[in-house]
C-alpha positions as CSV (number, residue, x, y, z in Angstrom):
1,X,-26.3,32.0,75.5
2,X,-24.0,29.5,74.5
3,X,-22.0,29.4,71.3
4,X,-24.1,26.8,69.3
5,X,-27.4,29.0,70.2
6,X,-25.0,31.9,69.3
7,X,-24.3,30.9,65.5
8,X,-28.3,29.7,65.2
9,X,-29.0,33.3,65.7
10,X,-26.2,34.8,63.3
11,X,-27.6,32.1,60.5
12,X,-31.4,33.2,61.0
13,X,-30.7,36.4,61.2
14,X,-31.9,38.3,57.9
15,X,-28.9,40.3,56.2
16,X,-28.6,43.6,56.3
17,X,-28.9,45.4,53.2
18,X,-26.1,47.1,52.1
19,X,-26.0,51.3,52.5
20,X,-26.9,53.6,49.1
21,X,-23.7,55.2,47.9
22,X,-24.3,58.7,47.8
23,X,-22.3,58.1,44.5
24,X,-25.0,56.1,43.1
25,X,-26.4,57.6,39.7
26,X,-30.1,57.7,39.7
27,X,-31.8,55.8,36.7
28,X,-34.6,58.2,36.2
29,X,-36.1,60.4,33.7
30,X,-38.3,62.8,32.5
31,X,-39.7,63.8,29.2
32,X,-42.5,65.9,28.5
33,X,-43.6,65.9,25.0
34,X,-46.5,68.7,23.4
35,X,-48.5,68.6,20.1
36,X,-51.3,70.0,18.4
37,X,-53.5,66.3,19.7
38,X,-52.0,65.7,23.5
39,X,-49.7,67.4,26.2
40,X,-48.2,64.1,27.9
41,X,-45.5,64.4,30.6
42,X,-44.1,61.4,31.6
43,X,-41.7,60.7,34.9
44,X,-40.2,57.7,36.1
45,X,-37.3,56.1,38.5
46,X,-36.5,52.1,37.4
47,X,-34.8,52.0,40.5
48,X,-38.7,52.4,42.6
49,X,-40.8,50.7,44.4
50,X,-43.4,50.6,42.1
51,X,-45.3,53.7,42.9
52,X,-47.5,55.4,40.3
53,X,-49.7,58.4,39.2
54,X,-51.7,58.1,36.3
55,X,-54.2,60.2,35.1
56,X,-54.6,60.1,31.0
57,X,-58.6,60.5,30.7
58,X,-58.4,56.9,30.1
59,X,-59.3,54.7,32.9
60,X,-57.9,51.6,31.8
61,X,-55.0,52.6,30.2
62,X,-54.5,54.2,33.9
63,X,-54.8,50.7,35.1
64,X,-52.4,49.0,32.7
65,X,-50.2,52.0,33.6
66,X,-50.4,51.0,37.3
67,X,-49.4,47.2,36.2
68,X,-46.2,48.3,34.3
69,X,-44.9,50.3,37.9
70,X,-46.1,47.8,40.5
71,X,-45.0,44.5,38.9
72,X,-41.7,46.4,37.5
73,X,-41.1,48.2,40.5
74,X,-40.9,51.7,38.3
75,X,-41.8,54.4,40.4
76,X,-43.9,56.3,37.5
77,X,-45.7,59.3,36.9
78,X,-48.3,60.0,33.6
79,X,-50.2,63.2,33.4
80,X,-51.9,63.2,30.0
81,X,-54.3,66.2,28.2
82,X,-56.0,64.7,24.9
83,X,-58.3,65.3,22.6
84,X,-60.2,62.6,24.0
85,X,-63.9,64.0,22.4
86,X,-62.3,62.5,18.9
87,X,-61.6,59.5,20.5
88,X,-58.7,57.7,22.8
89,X,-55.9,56.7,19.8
90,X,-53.8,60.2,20.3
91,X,-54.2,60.0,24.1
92,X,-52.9,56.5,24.1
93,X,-50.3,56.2,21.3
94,X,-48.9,59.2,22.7
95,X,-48.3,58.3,26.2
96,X,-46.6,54.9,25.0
97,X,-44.3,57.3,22.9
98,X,-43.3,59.5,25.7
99,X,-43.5,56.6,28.0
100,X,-40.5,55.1,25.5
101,X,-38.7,58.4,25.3
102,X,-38.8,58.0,29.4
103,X,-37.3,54.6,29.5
104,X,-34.8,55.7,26.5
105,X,-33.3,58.2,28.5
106,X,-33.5,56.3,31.7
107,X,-31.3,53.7,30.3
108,X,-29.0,56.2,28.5
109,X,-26.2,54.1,26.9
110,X,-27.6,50.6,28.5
111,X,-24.6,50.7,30.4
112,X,-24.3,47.7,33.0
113,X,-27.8,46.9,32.3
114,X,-29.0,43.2,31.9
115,X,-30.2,43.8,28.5
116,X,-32.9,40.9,27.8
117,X,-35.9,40.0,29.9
118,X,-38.5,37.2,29.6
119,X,-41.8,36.6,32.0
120,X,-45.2,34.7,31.8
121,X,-47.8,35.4,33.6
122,X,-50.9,34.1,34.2
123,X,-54.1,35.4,35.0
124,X,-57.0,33.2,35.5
125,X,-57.6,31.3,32.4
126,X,-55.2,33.6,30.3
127,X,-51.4,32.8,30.1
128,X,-49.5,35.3,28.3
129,X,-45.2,35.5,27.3
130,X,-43.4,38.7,26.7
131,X,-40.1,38.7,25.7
132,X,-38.0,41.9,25.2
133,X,-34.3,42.6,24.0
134,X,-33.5,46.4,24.8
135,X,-31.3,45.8,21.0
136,X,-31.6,49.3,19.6
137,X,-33.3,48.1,17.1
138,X,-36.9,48.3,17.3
139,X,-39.0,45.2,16.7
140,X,-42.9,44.4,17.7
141,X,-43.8,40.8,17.2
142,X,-47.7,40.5,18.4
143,X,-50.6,38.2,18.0
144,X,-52.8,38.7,20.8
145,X,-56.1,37.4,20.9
146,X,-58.3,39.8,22.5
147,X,-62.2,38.3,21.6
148,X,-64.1,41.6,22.4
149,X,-63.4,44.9,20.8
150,X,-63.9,46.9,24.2
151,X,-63.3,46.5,27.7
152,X,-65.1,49.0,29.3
153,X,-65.1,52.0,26.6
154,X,-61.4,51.2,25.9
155,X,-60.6,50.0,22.6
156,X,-59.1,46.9,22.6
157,X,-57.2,47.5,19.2
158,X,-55.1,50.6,20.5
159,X,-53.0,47.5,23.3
160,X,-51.0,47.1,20.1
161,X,-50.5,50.5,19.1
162,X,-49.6,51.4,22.6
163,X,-46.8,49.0,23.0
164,X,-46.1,49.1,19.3
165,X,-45.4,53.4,20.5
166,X,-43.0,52.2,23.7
167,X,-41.2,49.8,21.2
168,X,-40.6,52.2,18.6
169,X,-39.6,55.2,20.9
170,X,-37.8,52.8,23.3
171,X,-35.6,50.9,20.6
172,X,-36.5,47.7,22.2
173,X,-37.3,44.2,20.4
174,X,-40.8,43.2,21.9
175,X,-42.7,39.7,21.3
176,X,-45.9,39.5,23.2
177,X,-47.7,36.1,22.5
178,X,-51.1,34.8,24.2
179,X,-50.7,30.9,24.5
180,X,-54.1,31.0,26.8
181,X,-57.1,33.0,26.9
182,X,-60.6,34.1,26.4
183,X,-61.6,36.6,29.0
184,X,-60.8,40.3,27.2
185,X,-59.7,42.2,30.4
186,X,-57.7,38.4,31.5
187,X,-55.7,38.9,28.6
188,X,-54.7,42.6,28.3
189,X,-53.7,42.7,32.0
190,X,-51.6,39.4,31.8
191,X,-49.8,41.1,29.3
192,X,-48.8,44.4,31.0
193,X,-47.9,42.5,33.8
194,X,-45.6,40.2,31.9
195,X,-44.1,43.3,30.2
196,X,-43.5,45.2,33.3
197,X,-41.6,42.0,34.7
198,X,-39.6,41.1,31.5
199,X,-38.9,45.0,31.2
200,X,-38.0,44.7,34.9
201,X,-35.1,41.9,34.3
202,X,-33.8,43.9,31.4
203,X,-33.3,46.8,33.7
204,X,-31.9,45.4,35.9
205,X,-27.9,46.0,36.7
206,X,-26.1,43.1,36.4
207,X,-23.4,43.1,38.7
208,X,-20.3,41.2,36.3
209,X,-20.8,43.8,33.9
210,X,-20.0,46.3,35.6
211,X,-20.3,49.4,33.3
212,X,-19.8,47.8,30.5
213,X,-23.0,48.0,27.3
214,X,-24.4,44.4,27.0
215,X,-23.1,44.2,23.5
216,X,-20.2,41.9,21.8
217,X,-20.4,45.4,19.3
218,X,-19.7,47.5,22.4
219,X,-22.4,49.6,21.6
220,X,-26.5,49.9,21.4
């Protein structure tokens, strides 16, 4: 082989990624949280690869749950008891409150963390923008759209309270605006799937920081 063929091959050959430090801290977290309504444990890694167990006796909250670990790359695991022959509001506002204790504790100080994240995401005919700031302070800011009151046998008004739940238990800023849509299901899902890949950038470690909090305060 000669020497142009040579450095062809060293430029088209894929880098190697570099080895995990044994020294690496793992950004995980559990948090198990019981009350008189629910028994919710909630477990999660935002360093996955987007693996997930759900199982909260509500089907699509299970598959909004799915979206948040596979487009955020959160390895994640809900196991949820309710009192689900009342009706689905304690199932699902509590698993978005332990879900925000989760990602609290994950994040600890917010250390080295990016701090903002921003995604749109389409889906079919239904275009939705989520914007999050993890500030410390916590902040919902939502006007979706959603035309039916149900999809499926979910209710369509407990999206809100569930992210309205992560936000407060979180201490994240959240804006979640529709600026398309008219399919229920289109919407919902666009929306979980921006917010897994804005929550995603937020999480992420960015590398000039260092260990440093994200903050001209110095502090979160």
């Amino acid at each position: 082989m000669n020497d142009q063929l040579r450095i062809m091959e060293i430029i088209d050959r894929p880098p190697v990624p570099p080895p995990i430090s044994s020294n690496t801290i793992a950004r995980a977290a559990l948090v198990k949280r019981t009350t008189l309504e629910t028994d919710v444990t909630v477990s999660l890694n935002l360093d996955g690869s987007g693996t997930c167990k759900a199982s909260t006796g509500i089907p699509f909250l299970d598959h909004m749950l799915q979206q948040i670990a596979s487009h955020g790359l959160i390895d994640l695991d809900v196991q949820a008891i309710g009192d689900l022959a009342i009706d689905d509001h304690h199932t699902n506002e509590d698993v978005g409150i332990t879900l925000g204790q989760t990602l609290a504790k994950a994040v600890g100080d917010r250390s080295g963390i990016s701090r903002f994240g921003h995604f749109i995401a389409p889906l079919d005919e239904a275009l939705i923008e989520v914007v999050l700031d993890f500030s410390g302070r916590p902040h919902l800011s939502y006007n979706l759209e959603i035309p039916t009151q149900r999809i499926g046998s979910y209710d369509t008004e407990l999206v809100r309270e569930f992210f309205a739940a992560v936000v407060n238990h979180t201490q994240m800023t959240l804006h979640v605006r529709q600026l398309q849509g008219g399919n229920s299901h289109h919407i919902v899902e666009a929306a979980f799937k921006a917010f897994a890949r804005a929550l995603r950038m937020a999480v992420a470690i960015d590398p000039r920081r260092a260990s440093r909090i994200p903050s001209s305060k110095g502090v979160l």
